[in-house]
KESEZA-122085 format. One line per 2 residues: number of its first residue (from 1); their letters; for each residue x, z, y of C-alpha. Coordinates in steps of 0.1 Angstrom, whole numbers. Layout:
N
NUM	A	X:Z:Y; ...
// end
This chain:
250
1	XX	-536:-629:1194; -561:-620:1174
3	XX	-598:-617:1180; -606:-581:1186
5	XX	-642:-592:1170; -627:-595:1129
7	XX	-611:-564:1131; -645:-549:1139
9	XX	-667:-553:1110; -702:-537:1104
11	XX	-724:-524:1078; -762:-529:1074
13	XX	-790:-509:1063; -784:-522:1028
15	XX	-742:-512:1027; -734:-549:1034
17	XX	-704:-554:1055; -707:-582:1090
19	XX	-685:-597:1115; -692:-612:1145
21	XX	-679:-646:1150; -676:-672:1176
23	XX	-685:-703:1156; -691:-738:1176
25	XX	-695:-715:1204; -724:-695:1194
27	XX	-721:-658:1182; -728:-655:1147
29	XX	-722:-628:1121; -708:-637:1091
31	XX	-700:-619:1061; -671:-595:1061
33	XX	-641:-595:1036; -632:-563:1050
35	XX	-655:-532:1037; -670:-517:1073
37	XX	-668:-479:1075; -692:-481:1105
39	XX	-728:-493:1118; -734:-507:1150
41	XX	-750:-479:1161; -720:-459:1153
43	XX	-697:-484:1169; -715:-482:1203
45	XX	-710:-444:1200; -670:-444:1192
47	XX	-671:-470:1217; -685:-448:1245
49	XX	-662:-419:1236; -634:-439:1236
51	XX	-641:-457:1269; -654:-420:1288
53	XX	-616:-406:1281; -599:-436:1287
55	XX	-617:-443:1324; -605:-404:1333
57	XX	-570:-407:1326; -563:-444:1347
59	XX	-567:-432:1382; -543:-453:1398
61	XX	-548:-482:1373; -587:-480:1380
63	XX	-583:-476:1417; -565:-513:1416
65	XX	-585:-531:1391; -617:-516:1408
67	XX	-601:-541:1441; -577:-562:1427
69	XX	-580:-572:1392; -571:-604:1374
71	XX	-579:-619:1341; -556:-641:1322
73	XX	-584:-663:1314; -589:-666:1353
75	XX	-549:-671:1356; -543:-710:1372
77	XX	-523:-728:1352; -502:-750:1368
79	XX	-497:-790:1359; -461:-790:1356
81	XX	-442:-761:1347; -419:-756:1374
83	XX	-411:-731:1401; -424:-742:1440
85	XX	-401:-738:1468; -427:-725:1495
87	XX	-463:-715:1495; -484:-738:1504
89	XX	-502:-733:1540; -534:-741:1532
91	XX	-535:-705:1512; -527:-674:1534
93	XX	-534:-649:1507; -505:-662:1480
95	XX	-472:-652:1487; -439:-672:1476
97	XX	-452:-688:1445; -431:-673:1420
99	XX	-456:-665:1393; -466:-683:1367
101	XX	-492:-672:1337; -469:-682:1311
103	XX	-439:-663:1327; -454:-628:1327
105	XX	-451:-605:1301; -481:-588:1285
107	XX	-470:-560:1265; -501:-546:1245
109	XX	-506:-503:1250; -522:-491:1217
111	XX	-528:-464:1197; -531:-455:1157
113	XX	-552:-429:1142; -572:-417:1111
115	XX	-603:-403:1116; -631:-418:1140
117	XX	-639:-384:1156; -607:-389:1172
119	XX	-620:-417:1195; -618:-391:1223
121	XX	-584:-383:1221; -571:-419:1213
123	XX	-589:-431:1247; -569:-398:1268
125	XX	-535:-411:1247; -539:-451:1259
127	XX	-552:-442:1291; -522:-418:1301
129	XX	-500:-443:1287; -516:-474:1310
131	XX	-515:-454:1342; -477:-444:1333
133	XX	-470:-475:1330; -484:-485:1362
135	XX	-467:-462:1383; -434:-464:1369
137	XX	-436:-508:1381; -448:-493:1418
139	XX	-425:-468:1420; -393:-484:1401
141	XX	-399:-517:1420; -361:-525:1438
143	XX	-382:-536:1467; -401:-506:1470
145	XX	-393:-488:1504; -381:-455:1509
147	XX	-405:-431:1533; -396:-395:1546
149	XX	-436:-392:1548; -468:-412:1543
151	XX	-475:-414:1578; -439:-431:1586
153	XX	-452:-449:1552; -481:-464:1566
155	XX	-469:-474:1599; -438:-489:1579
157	XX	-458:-510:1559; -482:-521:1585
159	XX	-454:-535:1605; -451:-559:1575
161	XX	-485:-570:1574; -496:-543:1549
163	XX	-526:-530:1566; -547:-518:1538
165	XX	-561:-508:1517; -537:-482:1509
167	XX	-540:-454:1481; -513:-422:1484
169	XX	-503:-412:1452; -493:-374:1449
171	XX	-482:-350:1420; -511:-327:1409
173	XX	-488:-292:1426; -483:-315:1455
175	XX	-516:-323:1472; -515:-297:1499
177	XX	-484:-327:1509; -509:-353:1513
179	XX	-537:-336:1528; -522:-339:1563
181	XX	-523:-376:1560; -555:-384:1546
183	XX	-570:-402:1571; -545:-425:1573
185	XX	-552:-436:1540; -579:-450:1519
187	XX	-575:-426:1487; -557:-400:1478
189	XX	-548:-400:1441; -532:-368:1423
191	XX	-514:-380:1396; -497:-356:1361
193	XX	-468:-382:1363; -454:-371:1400
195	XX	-438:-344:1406; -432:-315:1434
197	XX	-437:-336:1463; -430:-370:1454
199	XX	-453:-395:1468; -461:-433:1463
201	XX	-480:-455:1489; -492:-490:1479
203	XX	-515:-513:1490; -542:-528:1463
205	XX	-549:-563:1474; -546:-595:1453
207	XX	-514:-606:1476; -496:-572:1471
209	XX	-509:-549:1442; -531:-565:1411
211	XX	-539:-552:1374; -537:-585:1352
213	XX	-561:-579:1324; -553:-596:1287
215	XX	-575:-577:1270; -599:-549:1271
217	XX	-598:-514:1261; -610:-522:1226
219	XX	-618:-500:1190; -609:-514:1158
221	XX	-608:-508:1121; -572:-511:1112
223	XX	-557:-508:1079; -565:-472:1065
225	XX	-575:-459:1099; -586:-474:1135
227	XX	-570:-490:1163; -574:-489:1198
229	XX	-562:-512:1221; -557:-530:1255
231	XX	-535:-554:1277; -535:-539:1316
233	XX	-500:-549:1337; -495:-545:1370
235	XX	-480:-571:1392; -463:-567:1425
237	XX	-462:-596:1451; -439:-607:1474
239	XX	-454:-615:1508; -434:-644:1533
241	XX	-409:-623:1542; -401:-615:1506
243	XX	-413:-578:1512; -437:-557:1489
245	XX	-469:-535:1499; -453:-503:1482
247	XX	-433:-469:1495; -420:-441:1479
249	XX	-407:-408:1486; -390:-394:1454
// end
């Protein structure tokens, strides 16, 4: 993949164009083939407008990563590349160990445009996209549980070990359906991508419900326009009994 940092060059006081480079492991700028449309200073502001939008369109997404997120550069990578049979014992919180770094996909979400003041609008376009992409894996998972309500949810899932935390997901028209059960949950989250009253209960813990990070919402110069760009996938895990930490009423 490439480094997000070459595709991000910048100009000085005096018109020069600068990347930033990783070279012997310190940061250096170097100079830059590619002209540089922007400054620094005017990076950091698309930057902040891109990354303001973006944060208020991933509800759900943000809600896991803010309690289970993992970064690929965190990801353990196993000696030999084979599948184990059984957990091992010494680990409560891993569940059958059927996950490997290299095995899981991780598509990148971006989005093209032309003109910089568009920053705004290019973070609400990726965000919507991450988050839909989120709850389509909870909610299209074929081990997902069916619930009549969230309460039966709840109590369903905590008779598989899934105590919690727990986030209800409900359409926008649909959150006088949730209201009744908030206290039996940690969040309530009203989402564009529901609908009427369909509902989806998960829990976000590192053993059921994680966001694996490749890459960070990033901004870059891209051909004739700019790029933006990100790597956020949600993975579901199995617990012991092969079971998941999701519910859905649809």
């Amino acid at each position: 993949m490439i480094d997000p940092r070459l595709r991000r060059p910048w100009k000085d006081a005096q018109g020069r164009s600068w990347i930033s480079k990783l070279e012997d492991g310190v940061l250096c700028s170097v100079p830059s083939a590619e002209e540089a449309r922007l400054t620094k200073k005017e990076w950091g502001f698309a930057d902040k407008q891109i990354l303001l939008t973006f944060l208020q369109r991933i509800k759900v997404t943000g809600w896991i990563m803010d309690r289970s997120a993992f970064r690929v550069g965190e990801l353990p990578k196993p000696e030999r590349q084979e599948e184990a049979s059984e957990p091992r014992q010494e680990d409560p919180a891993v569940g059958p160990a059927t996950f490997r770094a290299e095995s899981l996909p991780l598509p990148i979400t971006h989005y093209d445009f032309y003109d910089i003041e568009q920053a705004d609008i290019a973070g609400r376009r990726i965000g919507e996209a991450v988050d839909r992409t989120t709850l389509d894996a909870l909610r299209n998972h074929p081990k997902a549980i069916s619930m009549s309500d969230a309460r039966t949810g709840v109590e369903t899932l905590g008779g598989m070990g899934y105590y919690g935390p727990l986030a209800l997901v409900c359409s926008l028209d649909g959150r006088h359906f949730a209201e009744p059960y908030r206290e039996d949950v940690s969040e309530v989250l009203p989402s564009p991508f529901l609908k009427g009253d369909e509902q989806l209960l998960f829990q976000a813990t590192p053993d059921a419900v994680r966001i694996v990070v490749g890459l960070d919402l990033v901004l870059m110069q891209w051909d004739k326009g700019w790029k933006a760009a990100c790597i956020y996938v949600p993975q579901v895990r199995e617990n012991y009994g092969g079971n998941v930490g999701i519910a859905v009423r649809k």
